[in-house]
N, C-alpha and C positions, 0 to 999 in steps of 0.2 A: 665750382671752384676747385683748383687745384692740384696737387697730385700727393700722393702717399709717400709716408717715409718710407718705404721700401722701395720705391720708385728713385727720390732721392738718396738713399743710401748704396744704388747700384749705381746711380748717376755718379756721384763722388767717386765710389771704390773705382770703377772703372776709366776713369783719368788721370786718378793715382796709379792703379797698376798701369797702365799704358806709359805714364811718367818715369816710373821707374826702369823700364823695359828700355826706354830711350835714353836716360842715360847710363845706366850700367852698359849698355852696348850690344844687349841681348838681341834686337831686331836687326843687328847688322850679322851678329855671329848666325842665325837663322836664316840668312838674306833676305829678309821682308823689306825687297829695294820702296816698294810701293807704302808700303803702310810707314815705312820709316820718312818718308817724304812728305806722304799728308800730316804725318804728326809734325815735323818739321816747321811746316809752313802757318802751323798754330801754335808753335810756341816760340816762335820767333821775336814776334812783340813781347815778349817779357825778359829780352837781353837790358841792362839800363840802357836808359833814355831813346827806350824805342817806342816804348808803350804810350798808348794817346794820352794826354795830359787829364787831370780831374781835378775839380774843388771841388769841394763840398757844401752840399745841397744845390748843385747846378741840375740845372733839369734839360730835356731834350724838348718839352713845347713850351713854348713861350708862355702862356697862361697859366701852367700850371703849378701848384705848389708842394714842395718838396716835404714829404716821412718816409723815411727811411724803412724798409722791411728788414726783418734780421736778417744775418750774414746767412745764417743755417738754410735760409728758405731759395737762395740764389746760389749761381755759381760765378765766379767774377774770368770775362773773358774780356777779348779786344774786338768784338763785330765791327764792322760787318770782314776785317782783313782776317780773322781766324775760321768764323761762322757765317758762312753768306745770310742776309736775313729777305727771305719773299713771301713773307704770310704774318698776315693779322688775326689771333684768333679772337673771337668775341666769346664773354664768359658772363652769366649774371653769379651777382654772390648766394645767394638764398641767403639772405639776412641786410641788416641795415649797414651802410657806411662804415660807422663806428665800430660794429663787429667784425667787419672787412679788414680794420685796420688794423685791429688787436690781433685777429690770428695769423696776419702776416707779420708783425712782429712778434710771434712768439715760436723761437727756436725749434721747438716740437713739433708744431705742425706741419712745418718738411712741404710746405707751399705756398706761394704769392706770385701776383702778376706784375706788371710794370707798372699798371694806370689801373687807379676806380675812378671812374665817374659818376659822381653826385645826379640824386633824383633833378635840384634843381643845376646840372649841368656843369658846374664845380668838379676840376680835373687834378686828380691827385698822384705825381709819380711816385713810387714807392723803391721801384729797381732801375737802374741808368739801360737804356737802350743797347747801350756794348755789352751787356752782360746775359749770361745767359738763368731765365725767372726758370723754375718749377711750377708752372700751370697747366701745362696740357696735360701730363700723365703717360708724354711719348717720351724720349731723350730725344731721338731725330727733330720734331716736333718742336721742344723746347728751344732745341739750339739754331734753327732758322727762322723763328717767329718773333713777335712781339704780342702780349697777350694785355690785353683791357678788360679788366670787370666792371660788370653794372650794378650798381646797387637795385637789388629787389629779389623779387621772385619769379619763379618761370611761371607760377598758373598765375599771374594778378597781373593783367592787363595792365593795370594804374600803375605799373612799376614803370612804365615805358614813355617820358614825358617828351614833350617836344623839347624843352631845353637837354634834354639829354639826347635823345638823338642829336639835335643840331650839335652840340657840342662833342661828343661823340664822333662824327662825322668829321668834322675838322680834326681831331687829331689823327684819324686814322686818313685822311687823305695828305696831311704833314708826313706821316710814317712813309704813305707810298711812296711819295714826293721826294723824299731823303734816298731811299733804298732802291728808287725804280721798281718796284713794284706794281703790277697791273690793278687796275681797280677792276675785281673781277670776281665770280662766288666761286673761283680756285683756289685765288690766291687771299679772299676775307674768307673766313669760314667760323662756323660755331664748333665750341667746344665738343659739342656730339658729333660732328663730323671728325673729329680725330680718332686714327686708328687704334682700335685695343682699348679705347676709353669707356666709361660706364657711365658718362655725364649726360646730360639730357638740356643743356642747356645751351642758345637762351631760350629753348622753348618755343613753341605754337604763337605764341604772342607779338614774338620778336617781329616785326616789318624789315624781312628782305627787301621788297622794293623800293618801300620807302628809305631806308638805311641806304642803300649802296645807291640811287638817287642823288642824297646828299654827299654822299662819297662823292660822286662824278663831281656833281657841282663845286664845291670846296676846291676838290682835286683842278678842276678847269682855272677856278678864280686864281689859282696860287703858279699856275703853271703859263707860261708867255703863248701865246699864237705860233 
């Protein structure tokens, strides 16, 4: 699960100073023509009535149901026109549901994902897809991805249910489906596959083939000939 408030606290500070830099005018009197342009092009959506519309408790997969994680554990952008998004990462919690949900609403702990899914398959978004979660432990990482926990553990097999897979499975072939995304073990990966990370999860347990299988299939049924 997650990433550290330290992780989080460079993530913030460092958008802030880059915000300030852009408009006191600092990157122009430096001529950083390039960096002044990519920042540009991300903070563009936050002129009024540029930014994509929101209500509250809307979710991005249909099935699932909306709580909210704190503000502290997200960063609120405009994806995919600021943050291009090509990667799903998969994360288990080490703990149950319930404890999934407490510590992503709670300010301090400085991490949450988009989505947990329940043992019996039950999909819960927490952070809206435009936004950018603090779960992977990279910044890069965070800000092109969309991140899913599972409820369980990485050594206990019996974390791993067919309702969860299959449902699992569907939302992550809806993600690719929105964002063009390949269904591919490039572009899904586990939390242990990201760089600089210390996570080990989902673990030995986890069914690649079977997972990314149901990926294709999902991904097939949802997509025309």
């Amino acid at each position: 699960m997650g990433e550290t408030n330290g992780h989080k606290a460079a993530d913030a500070d460092g958008r802030m100073g880059r915000r300030a830099l852009l408009i006191g005018g600092a990157l122009a009197a430096a001529g950083t023509a390039a960096l002044a342009r990519d920042e540009l092009s991300r903070l563009w959506w936050r002129m009024p009535g540029v930014e994509k519309p929101r209500k509250e408790g809307e979710v991005d997969f249909v099935s699932a149901r909306w709580v909210a994680a704190s503000s502290a554990n997200w960063r609120r952008a405009d994806r995919p026109d600021d943050y291009g998004i090509d990667m799903v990462i998969i994360h288990v919690t080490q703990g149950s549901f319930d404890s999934a949900v407490k510590v992503f609403q709670d300010p301090g702990h400085g991490a949450a994902a988009h989505y947990i899914v329940r043992k019996d398959g039950r999909v819960t978004q927490m952070i809206r897809e435009l936004d950018v979660a603090f779960h992977a432990g990279n910044r890069e990482y965070n800000e092109r991805s969309i991140g899913i926990e599972h409820e369980g553990f990485v050594e206990r097999a019996s974390s791993f249910t067919d309702e969860m897979y299959e449902s699992s499975a569907r939302l992550t072939a809806g993600i690719c489906e929105r964002y063009g995304i390949p269904v591919d073990r490039e572009h899904i990966i586990g939390h242990v596959e990201v760089p600089g990370t210390d996570h080990t999860d989902p673990g030995r347990f986890w069914d690649w083939d079977r997972y990314m299988g149901l990926v294709r299939e999902a991904r097939g049924a949802t997509t025309p000939a």
